[in-house]
VOKEMI-685150 format. One record per residue (C-alpha): residue number from 1; residue in three letters; x, y, z. Coordinates in pm, 1 decimal. Layout:
N
<site><seq>NUM</seq><type>ALA</type><px>X</px><py>Y</py><pz>Z</pz></site>
...
//
This chain:
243
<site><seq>1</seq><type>UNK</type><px>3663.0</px><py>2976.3</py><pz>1562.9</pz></site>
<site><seq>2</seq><type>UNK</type><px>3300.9</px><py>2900.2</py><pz>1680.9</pz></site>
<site><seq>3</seq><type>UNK</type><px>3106.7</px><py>3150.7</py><pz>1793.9</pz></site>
<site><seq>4</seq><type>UNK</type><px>3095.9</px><py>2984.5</py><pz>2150.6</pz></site>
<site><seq>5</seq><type>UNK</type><px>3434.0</px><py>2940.9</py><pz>2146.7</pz></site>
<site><seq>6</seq><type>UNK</type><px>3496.7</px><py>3340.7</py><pz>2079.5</pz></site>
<site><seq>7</seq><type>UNK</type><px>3263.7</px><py>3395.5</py><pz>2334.7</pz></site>
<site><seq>8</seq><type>UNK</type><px>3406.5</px><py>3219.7</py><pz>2585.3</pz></site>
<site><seq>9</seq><type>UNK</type><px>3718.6</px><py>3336.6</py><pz>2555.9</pz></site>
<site><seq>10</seq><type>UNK</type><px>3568.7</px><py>3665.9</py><pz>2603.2</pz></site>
<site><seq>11</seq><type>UNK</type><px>3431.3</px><py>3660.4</py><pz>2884.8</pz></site>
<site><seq>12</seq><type>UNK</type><px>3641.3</px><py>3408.8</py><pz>3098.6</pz></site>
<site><seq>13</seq><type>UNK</type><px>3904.5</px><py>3579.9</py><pz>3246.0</pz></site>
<site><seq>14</seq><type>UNK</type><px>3837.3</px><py>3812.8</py><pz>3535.2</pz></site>
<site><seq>15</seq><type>UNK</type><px>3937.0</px><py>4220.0</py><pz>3407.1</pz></site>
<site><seq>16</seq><type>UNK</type><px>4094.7</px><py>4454.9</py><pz>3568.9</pz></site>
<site><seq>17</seq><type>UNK</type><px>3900.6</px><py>4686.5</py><pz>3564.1</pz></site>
<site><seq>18</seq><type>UNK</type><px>3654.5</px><py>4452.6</py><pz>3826.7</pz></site>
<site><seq>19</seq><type>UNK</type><px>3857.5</px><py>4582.8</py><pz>4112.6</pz></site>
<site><seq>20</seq><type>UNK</type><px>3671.3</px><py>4911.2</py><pz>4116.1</pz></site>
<site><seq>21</seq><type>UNK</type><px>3277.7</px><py>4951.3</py><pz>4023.6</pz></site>
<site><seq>22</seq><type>UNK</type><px>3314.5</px><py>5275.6</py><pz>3788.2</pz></site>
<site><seq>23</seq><type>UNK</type><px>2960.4</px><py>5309.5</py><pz>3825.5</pz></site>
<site><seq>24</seq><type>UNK</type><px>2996.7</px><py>5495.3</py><pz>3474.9</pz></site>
<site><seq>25</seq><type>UNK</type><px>3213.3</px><py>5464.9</py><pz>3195.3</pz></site>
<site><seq>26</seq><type>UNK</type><px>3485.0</px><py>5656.1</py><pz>3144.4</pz></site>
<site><seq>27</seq><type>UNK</type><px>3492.1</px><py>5935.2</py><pz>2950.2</pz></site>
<site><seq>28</seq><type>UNK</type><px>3734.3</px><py>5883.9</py><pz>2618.9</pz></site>
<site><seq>29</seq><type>UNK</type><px>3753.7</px><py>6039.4</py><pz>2331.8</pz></site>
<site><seq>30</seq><type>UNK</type><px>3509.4</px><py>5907.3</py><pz>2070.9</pz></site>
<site><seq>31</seq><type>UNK</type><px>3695.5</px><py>5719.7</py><pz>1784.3</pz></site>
<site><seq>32</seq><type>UNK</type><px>3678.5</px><py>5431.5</py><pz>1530.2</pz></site>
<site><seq>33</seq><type>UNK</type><px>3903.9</px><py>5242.6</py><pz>1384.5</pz></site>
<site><seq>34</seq><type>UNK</type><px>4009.3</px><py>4897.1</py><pz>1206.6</pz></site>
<site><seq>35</seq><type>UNK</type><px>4114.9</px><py>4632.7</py><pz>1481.8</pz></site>
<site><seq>36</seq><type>UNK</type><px>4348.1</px><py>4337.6</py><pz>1500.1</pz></site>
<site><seq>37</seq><type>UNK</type><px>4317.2</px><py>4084.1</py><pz>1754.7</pz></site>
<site><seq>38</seq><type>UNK</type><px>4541.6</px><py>3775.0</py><pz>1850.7</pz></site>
<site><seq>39</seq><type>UNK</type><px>4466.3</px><py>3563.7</py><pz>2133.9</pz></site>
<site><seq>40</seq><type>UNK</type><px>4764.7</px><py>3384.5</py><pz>2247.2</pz></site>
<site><seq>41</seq><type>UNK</type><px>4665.9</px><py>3059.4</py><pz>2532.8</pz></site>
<site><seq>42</seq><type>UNK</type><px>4987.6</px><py>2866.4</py><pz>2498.9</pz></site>
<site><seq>43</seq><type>UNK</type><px>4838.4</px><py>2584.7</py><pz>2284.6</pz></site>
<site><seq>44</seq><type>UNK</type><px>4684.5</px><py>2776.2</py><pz>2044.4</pz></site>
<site><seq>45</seq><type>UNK</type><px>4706.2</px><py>3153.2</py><pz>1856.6</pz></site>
<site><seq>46</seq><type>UNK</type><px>4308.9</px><py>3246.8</py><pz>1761.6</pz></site>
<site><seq>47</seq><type>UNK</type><px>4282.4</px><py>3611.6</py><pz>1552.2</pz></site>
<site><seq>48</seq><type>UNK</type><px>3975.3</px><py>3809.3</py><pz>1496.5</pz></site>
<site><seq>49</seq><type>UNK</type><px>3963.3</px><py>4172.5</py><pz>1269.0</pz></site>
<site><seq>50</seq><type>UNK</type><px>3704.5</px><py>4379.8</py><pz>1215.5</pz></site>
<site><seq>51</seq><type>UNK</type><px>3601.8</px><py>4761.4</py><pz>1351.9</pz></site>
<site><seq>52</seq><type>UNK</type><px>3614.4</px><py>4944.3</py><pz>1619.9</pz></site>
<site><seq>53</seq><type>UNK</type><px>3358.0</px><py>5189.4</py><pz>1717.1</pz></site>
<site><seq>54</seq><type>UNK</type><px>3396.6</px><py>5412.8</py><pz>2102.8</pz></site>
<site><seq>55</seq><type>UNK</type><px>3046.0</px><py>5600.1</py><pz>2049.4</pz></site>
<site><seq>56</seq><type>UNK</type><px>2979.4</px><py>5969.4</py><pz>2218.7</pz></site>
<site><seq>57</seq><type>UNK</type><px>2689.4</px><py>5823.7</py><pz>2414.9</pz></site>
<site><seq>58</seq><type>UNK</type><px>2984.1</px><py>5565.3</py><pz>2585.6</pz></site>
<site><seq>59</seq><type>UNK</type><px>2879.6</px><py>5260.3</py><pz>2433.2</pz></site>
<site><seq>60</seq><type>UNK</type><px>3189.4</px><py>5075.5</py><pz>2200.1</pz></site>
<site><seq>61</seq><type>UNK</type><px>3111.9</px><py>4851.7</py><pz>1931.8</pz></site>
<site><seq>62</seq><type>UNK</type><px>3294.6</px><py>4578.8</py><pz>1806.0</pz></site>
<site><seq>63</seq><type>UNK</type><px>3175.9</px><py>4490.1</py><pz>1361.6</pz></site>
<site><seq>64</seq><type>UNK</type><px>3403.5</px><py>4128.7</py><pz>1374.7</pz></site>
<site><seq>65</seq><type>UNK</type><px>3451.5</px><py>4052.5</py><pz>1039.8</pz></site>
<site><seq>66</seq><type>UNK</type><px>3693.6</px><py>3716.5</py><pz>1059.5</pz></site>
<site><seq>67</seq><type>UNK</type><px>3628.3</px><py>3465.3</py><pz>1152.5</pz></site>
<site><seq>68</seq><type>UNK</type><px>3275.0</px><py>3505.6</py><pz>1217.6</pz></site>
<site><seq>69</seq><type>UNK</type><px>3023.1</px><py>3770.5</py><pz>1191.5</pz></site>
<site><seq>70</seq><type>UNK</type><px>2903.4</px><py>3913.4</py><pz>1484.0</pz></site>
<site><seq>71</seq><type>UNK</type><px>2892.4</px><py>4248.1</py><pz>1669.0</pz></site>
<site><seq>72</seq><type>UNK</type><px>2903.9</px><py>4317.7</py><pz>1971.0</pz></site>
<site><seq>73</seq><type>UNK</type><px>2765.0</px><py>4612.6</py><pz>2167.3</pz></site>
<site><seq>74</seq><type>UNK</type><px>2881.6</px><py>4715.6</py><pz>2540.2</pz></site>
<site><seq>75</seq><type>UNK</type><px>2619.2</px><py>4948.2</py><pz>2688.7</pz></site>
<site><seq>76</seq><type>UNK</type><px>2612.4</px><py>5078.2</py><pz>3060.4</pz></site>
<site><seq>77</seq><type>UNK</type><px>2361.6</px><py>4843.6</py><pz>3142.1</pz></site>
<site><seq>78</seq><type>UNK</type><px>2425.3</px><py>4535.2</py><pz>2908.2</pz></site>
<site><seq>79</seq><type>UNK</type><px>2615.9</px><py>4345.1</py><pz>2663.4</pz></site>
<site><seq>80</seq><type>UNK</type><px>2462.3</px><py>4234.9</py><pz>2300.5</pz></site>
<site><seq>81</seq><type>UNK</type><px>2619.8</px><py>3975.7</py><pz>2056.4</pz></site>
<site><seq>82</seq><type>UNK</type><px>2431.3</px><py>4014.5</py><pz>1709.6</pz></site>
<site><seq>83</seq><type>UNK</type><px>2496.3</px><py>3723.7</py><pz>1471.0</pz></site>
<site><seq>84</seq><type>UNK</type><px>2374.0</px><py>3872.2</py><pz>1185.1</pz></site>
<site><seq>85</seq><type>UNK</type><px>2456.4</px><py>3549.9</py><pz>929.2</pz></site>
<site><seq>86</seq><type>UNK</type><px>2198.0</px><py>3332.6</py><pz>1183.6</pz></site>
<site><seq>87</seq><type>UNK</type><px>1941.9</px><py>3644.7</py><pz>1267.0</pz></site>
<site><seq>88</seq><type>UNK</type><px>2042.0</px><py>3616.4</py><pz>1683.1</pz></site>
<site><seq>89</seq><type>UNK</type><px>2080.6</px><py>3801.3</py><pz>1924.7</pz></site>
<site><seq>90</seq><type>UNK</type><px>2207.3</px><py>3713.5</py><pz>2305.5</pz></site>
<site><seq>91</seq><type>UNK</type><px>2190.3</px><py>3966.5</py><pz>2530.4</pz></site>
<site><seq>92</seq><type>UNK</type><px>2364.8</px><py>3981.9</py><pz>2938.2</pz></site>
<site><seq>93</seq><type>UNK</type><px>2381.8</px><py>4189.5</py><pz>3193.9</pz></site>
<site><seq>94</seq><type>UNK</type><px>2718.1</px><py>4267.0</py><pz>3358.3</pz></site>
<site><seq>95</seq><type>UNK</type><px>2719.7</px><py>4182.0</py><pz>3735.9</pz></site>
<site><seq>96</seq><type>UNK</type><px>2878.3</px><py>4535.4</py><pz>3804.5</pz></site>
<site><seq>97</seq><type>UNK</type><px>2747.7</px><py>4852.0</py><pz>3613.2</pz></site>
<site><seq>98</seq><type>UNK</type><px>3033.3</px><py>5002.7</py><pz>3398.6</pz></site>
<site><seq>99</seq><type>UNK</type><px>3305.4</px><py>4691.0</py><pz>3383.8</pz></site>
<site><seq>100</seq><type>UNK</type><px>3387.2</px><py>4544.4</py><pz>3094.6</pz></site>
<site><seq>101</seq><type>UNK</type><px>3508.5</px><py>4202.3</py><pz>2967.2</pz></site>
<site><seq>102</seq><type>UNK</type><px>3851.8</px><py>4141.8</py><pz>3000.2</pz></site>
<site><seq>103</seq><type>UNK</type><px>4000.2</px><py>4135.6</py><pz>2649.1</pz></site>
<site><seq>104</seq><type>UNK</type><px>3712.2</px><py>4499.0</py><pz>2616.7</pz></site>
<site><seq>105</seq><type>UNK</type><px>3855.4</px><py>4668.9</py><pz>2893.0</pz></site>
<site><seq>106</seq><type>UNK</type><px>4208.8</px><py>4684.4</py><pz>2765.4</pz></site>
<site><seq>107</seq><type>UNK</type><px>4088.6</px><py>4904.7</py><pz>2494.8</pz></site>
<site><seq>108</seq><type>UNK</type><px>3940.0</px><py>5200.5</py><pz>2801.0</pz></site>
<site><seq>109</seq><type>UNK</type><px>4229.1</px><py>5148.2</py><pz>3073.2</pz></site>
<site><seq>110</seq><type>UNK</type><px>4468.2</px><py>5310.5</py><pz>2837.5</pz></site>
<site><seq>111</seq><type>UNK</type><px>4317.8</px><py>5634.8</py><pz>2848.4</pz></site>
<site><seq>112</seq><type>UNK</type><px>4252.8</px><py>5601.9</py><pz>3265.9</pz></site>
<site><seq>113</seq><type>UNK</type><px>4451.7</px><py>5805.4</py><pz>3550.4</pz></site>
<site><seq>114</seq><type>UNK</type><px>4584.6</px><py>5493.9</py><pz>3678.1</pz></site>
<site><seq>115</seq><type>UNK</type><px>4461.8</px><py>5615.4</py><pz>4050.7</pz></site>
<site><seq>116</seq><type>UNK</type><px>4097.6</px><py>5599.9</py><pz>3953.4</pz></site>
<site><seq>117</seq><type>UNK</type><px>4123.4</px><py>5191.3</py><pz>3904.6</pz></site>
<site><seq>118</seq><type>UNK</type><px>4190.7</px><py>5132.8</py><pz>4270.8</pz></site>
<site><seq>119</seq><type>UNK</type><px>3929.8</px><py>5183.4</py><pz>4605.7</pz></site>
<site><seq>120</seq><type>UNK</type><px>3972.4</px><py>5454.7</py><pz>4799.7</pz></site>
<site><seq>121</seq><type>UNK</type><px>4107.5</px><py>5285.8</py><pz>5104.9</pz></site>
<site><seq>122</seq><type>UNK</type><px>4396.9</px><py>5150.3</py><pz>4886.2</pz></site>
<site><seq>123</seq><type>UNK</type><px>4734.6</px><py>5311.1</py><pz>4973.0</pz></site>
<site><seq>124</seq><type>UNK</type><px>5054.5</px><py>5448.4</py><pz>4748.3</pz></site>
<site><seq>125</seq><type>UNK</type><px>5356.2</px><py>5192.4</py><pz>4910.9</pz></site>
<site><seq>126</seq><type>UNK</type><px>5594.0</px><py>5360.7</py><pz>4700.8</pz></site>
<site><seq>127</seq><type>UNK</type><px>5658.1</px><py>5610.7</py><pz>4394.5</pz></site>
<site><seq>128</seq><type>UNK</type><px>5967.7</px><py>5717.9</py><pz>4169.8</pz></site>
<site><seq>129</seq><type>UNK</type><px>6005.4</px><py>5917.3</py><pz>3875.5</pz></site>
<site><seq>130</seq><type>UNK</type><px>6321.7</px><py>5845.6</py><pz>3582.0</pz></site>
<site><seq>131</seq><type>UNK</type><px>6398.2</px><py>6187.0</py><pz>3443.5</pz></site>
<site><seq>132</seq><type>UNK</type><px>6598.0</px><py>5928.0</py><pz>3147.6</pz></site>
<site><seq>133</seq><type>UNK</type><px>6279.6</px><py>5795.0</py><pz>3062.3</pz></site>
<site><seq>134</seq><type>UNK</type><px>5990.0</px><py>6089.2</py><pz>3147.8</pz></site>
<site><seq>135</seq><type>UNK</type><px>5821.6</px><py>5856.0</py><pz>3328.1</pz></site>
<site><seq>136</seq><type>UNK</type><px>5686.0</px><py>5810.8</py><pz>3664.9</pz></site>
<site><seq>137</seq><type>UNK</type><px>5636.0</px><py>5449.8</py><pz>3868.0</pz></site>
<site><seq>138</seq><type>UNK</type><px>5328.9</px><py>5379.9</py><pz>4125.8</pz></site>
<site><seq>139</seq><type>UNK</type><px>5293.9</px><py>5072.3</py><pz>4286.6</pz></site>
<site><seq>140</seq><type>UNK</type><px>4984.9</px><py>5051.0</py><pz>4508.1</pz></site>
<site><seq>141</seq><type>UNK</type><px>4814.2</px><py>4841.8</py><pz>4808.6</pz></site>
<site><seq>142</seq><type>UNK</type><px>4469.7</px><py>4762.3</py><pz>4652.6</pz></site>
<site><seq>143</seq><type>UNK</type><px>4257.1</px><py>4720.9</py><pz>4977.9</pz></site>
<site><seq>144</seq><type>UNK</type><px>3911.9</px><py>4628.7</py><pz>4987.4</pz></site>
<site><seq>145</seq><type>UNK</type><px>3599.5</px><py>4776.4</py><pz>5193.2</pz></site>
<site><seq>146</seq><type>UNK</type><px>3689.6</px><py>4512.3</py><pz>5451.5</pz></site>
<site><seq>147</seq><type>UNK</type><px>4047.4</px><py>4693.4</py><pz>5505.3</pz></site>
<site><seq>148</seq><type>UNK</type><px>4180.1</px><py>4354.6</py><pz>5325.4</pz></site>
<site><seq>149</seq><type>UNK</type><px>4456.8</px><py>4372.6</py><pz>5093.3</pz></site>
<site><seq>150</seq><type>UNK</type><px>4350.5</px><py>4236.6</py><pz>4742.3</pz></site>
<site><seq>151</seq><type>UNK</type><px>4689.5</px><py>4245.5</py><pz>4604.7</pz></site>
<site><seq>152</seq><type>UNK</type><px>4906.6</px><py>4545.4</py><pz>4436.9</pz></site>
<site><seq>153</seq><type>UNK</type><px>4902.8</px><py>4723.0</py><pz>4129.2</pz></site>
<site><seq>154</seq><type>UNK</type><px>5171.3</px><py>4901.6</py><pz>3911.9</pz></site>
<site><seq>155</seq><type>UNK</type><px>5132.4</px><py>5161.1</py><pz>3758.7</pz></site>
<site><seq>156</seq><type>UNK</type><px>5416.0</px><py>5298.3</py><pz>3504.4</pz></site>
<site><seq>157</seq><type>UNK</type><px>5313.9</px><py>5655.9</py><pz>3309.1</pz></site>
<site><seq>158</seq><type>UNK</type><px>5436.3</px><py>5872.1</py><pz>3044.9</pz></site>
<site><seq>159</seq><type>UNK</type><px>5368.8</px><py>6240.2</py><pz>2902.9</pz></site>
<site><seq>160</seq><type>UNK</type><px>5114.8</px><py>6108.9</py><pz>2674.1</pz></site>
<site><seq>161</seq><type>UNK</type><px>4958.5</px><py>5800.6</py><pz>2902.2</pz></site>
<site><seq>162</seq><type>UNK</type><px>4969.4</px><py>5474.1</py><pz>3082.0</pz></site>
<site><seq>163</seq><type>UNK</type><px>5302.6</px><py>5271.2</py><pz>2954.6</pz></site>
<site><seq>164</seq><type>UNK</type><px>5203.4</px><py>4964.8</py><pz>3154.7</pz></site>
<site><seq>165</seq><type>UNK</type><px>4977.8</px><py>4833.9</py><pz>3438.6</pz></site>
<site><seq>166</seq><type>UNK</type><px>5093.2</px><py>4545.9</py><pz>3624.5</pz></site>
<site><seq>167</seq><type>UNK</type><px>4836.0</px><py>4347.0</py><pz>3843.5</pz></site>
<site><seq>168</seq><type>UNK</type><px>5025.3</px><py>4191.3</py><pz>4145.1</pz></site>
<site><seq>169</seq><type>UNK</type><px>4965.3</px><py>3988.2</py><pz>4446.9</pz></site>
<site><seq>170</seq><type>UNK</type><px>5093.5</px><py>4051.8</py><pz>4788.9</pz></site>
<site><seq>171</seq><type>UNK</type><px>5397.0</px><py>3925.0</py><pz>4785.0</pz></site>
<site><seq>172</seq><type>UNK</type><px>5535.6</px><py>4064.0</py><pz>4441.7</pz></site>
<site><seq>173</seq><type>UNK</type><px>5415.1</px><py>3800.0</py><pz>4198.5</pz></site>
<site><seq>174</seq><type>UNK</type><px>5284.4</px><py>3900.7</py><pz>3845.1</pz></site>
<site><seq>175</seq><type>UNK</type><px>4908.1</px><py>3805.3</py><pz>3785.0</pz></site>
<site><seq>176</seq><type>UNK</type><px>4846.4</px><py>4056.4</py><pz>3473.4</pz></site>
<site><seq>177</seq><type>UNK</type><px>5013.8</px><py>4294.9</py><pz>3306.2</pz></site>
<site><seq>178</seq><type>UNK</type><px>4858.1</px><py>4573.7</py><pz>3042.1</pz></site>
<site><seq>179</seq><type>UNK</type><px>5123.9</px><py>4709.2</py><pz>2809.2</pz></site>
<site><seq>180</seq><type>UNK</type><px>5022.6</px><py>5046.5</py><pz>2594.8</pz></site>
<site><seq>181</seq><type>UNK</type><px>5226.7</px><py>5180.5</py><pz>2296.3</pz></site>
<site><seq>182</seq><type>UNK</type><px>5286.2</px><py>5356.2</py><pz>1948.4</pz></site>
<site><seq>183</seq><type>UNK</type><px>5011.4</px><py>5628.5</py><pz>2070.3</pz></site>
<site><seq>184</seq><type>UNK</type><px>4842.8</px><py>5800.0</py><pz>1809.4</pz></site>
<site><seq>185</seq><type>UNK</type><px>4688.4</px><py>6231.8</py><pz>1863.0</pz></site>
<site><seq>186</seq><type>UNK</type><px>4314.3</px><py>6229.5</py><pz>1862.4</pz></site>
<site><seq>187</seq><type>UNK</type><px>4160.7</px><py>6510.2</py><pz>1916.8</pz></site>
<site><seq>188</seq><type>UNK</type><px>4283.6</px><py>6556.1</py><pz>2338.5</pz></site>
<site><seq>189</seq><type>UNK</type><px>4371.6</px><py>6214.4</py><pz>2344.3</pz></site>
<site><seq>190</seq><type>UNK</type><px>4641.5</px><py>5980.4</py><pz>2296.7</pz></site>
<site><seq>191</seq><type>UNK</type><px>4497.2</px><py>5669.7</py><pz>2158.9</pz></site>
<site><seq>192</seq><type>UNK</type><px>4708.2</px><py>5377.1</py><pz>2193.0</pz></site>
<site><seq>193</seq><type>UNK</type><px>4704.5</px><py>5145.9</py><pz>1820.0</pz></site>
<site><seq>194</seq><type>UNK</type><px>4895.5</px><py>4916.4</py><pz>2046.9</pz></site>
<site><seq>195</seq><type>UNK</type><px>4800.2</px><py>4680.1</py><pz>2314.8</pz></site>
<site><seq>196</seq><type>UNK</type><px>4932.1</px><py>4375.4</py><pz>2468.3</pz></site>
<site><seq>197</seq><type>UNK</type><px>4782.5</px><py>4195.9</py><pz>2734.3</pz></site>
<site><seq>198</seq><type>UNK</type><px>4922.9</px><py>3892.4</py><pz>2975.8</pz></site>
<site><seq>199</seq><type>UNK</type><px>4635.7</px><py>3717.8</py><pz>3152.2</pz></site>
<site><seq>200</seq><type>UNK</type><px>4878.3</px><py>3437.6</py><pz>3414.9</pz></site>
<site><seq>201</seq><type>UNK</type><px>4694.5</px><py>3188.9</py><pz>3533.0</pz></site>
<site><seq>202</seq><type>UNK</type><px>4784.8</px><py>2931.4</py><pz>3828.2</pz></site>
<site><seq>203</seq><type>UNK</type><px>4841.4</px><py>2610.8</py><pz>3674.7</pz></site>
<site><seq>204</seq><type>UNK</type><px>4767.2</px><py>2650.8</py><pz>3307.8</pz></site>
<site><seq>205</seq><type>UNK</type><px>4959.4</px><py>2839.1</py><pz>3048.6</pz></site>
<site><seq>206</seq><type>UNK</type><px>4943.5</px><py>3222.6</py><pz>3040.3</pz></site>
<site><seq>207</seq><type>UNK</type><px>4707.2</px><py>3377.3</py><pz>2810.5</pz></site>
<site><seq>208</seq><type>UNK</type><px>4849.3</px><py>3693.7</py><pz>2582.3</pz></site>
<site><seq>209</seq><type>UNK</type><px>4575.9</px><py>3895.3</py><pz>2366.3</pz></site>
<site><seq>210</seq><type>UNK</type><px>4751.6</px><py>4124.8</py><pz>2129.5</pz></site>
<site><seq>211</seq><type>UNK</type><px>4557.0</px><py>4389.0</py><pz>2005.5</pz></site>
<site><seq>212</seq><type>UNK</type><px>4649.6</px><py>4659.2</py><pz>1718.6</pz></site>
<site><seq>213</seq><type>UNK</type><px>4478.1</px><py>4925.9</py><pz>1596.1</pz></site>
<site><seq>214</seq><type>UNK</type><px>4514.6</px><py>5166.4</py><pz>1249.6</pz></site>
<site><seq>215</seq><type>UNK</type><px>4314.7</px><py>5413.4</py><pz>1046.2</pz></site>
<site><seq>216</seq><type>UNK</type><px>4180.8</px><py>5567.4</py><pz>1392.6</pz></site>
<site><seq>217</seq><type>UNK</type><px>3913.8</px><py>5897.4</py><pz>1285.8</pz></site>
<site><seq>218</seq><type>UNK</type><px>3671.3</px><py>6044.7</py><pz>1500.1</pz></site>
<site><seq>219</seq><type>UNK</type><px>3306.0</px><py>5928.1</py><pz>1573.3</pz></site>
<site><seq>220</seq><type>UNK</type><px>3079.7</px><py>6172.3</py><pz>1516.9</pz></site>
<site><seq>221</seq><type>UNK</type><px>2741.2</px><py>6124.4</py><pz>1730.9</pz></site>
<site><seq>222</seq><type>UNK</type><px>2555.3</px><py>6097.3</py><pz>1335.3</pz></site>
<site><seq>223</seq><type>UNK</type><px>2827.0</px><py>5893.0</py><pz>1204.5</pz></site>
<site><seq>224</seq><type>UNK</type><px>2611.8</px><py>5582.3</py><pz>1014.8</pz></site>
<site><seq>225</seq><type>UNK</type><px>2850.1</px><py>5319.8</py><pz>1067.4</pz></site>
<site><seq>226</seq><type>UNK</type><px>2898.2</px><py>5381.9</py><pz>1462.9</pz></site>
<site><seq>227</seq><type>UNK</type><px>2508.9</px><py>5368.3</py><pz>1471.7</pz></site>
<site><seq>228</seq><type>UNK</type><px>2434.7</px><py>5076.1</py><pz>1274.6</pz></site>
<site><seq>229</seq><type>UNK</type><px>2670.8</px><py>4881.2</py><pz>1434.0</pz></site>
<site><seq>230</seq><type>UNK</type><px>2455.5</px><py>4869.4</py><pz>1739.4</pz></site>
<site><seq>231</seq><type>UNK</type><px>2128.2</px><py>4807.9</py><pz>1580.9</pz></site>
<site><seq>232</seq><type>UNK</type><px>1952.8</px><py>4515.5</py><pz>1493.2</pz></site>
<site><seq>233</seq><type>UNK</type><px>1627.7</px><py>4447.9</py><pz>1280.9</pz></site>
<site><seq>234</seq><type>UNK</type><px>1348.5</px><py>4456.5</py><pz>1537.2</pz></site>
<site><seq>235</seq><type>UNK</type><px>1243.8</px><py>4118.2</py><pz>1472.7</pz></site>
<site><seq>236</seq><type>UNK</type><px>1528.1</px><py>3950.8</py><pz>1593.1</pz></site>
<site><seq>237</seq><type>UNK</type><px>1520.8</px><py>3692.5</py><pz>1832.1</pz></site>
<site><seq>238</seq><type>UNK</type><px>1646.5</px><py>3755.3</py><pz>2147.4</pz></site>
<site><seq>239</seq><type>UNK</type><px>1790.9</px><py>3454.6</py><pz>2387.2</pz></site>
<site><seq>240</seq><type>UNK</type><px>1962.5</px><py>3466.3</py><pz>2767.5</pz></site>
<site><seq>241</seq><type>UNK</type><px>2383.3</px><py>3534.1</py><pz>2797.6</pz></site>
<site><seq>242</seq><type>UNK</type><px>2468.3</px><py>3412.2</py><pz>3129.2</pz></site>
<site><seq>243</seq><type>UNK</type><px>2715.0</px><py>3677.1</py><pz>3232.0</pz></site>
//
């Protein structure tokens, strides 16, 4: 995979995690950990590996190891792509402070009270809980500042987090669904190693990124891997991502 190709994949599809400007990121539980990732678009199957560091300060880090070398750093403010092999660095700013990319955010929404994705004006149409399954379903009106309806989200939990978030329009129809599982204890968190994620798309093939996770630790604010995956020598050269 190129490295234009990787990065367009990465930031083409719209996240969920768009519908609501956070403002901040959300507080997790700082961890690392080695990282699969398959991305599925119907014609093709491209996989990445590397590691995986969520920093205290909120900032994650991505070392990618296959195919390419490259790591990439989301910060509150901005996004930075080091390509270490070819000394570059590109560096964007998101259009909303604290969203992510949409193959990024699947890695945060896991640990999120589904409720604080939508706007406040959006409205609970319906809720049930299965005592067979300990889990309780959500399905919400997402409504904009306007008083609009920008479609409906699903929202299935367990005792130890989100099982699934489906993102809906109107009338029913799947547009995205987030599926978490095989949660691991981390300190007060349950860290999903599991993630798969359906991006549908009118009139192209649906796009599934399938990410796994193993050998999760804690990130320790001094840990020297977490912090030298986010720096770069100083006299690298720095050119424009269009976000």
């Amino acid at each position: 995979m190129t490295p234009s190709l990787f990065l367009g994949l990465l930031l083409s599809i719209p996240s969920l995690a768009s519908l609501k400007a956070l403002g901040t990121r959300p507080k997790v539980v700082p961890f690392r950990a080695l990282f699969q990732l398959a991305i599925d678009d119907g014609h093709t199957i491209d996989r990445s590996s590397g590691k995986l560091y969520v920093r205290p300060d909120g900032s994650l880090c991505l070392a990618v190891e296959q195919p390419i070398h490259q790591r990439l750093v989301f910060g509150r403010q901005e996004l930075d792509i080091y390509y270490p092999d070819d000394h570059v660095l590109m560096r964007g700013r998101p259009k909303k402070v604290g969203t992510l990319p949409p193959m990024i955010d699947a890695l945060i929404l896991g640990f999120l009270d589904p409720g604080s994705l939508v706007a406040p004006l959006s409205k609970v149409l319906d809720q049930k809980r299965d005592d067979a399954t300990h889990t309780l379903t959500t399905r919400w009106s997402l409504e904009g500042p306007d008083g609009k309806s920008r479609g409906q989200l699903l929202a299935v939990e367990a005792r130890d987090g989100v099982e699934r978030l489906d993102l809906m329009t109107d009338d029913g129809r799947l547009m995205g669904r987030y599926d978490f599982g095989q949660r691991q204890p981390l300190g007060r968190a349950e860290v999903p190693t599991r993630i798969d994620v359906l991006h549908r798309r009118p009139g192209v093939h649906d796009r599934t990124d399938h990410w796994s996770l193993s050998g999760l630790a804690p990130e320790a604010q001094d840990e020297a891997d977490g912090i030298s995956c986010s720096q770069h020598p100083a006299d690298t050269p720095v050119k424009d991502l269009p976000l």
